[in-house]
C-alpha positions in Angstrom: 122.2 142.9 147.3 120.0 145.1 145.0 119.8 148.3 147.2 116.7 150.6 146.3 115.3 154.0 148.4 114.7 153.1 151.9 111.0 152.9 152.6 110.4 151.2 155.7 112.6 150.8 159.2 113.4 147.3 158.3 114.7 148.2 155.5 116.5 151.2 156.8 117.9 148.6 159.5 119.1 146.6 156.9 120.6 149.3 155.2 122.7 150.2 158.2 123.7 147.0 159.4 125.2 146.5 155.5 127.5 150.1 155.4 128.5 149.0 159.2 129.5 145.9 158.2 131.8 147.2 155.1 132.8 150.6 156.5 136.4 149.5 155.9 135.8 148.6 152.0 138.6 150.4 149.9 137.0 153.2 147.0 136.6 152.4 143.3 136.1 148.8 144.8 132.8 146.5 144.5 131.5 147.4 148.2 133.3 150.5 148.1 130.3 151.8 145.9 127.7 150.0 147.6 128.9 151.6 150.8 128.4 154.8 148.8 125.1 154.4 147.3 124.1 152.8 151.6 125.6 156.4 152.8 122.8 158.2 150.0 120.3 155.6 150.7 120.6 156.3 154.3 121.2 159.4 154.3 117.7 160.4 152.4 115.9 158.4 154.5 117.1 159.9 157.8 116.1 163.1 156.3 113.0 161.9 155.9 111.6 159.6 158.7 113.9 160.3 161.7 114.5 164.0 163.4 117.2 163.0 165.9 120.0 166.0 167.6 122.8 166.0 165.0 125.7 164.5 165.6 128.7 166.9 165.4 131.3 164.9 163.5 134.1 167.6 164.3 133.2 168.4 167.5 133.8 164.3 168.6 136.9 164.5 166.8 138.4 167.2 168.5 137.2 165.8 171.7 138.7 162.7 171.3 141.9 164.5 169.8 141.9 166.4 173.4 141.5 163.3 175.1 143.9 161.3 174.1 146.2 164.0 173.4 146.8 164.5 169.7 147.6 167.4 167.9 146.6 168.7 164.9 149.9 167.8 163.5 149.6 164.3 164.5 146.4 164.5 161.6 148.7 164.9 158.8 149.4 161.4 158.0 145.9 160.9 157.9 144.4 163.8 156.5 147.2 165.3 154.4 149.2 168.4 154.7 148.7 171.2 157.8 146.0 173.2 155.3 144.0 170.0 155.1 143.7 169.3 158.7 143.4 172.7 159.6 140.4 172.9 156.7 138.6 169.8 158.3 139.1 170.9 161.9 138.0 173.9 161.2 134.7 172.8 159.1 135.7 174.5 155.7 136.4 171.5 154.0 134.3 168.0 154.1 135.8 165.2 155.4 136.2 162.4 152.5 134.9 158.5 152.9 138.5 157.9 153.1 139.6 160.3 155.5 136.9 159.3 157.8 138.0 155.3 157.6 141.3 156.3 158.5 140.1 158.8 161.2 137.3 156.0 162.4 140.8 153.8 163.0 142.8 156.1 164.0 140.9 157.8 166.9 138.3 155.1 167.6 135.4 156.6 167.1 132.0 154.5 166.0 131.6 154.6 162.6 128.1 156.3 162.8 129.6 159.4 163.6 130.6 159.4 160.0 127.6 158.5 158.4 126.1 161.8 158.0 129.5 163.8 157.0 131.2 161.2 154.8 131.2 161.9 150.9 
């Protein structure tokens, strides 16, 4: 499909049913980028047309981390090395589209969480 900026709330609809659907899609792939340019696309509208409590991406991930008892450590195959997981945790460093597929996965956490911190 030939995305343009998100106008209306069908469209925005549209929009996130797609980057739900291919959340999984690899980078530097077809619907890798269109689940990038979806992420922008959403993201500006959102900033526009909807005023909802923000969603702490870290904050869920350490709460699930606490609840099914995973350590930082335990991040490292994910994330990378003890400086990366400790740089996400700790909010000085974004978390990638990548990292947050394999985190989505890993911790089972709704993709939407994502959506707003994913770059």
């Amino acid at each position: 499909m030939n995305w343009k900026v998100i106008k209306t709330e069908t469209e925005y609809q549209k929009a996130i049913k797609r980057a739900l659907q291919i959340f999984d899609a690899e980078p530097d792939t077809a619907k890798g980028e269109e689940l990038e340019l979806l992420l922008v696309l959403v993201k500006d509208y959102e900033g526009k047309h909807i005023h909802l409590p923000e969603i702490n991406t870290i904050d869920a991930i350490k709460l699930k981390m606490d609840e099914r008892g995973i350590k930082p450590k335990d991040l490292e195959t994910i994330i990378g090395t003890k400086g990366h997981v400790s740089s996400i945790l700790s909010g000085r460093r974004e978390i990638t589209l990548k990292m947050a597929q394999k985190l989505k996965d890993y911790l089972q956490l709704p993709a939407e969480i994502f959506l707003h911190t994913a770059s």
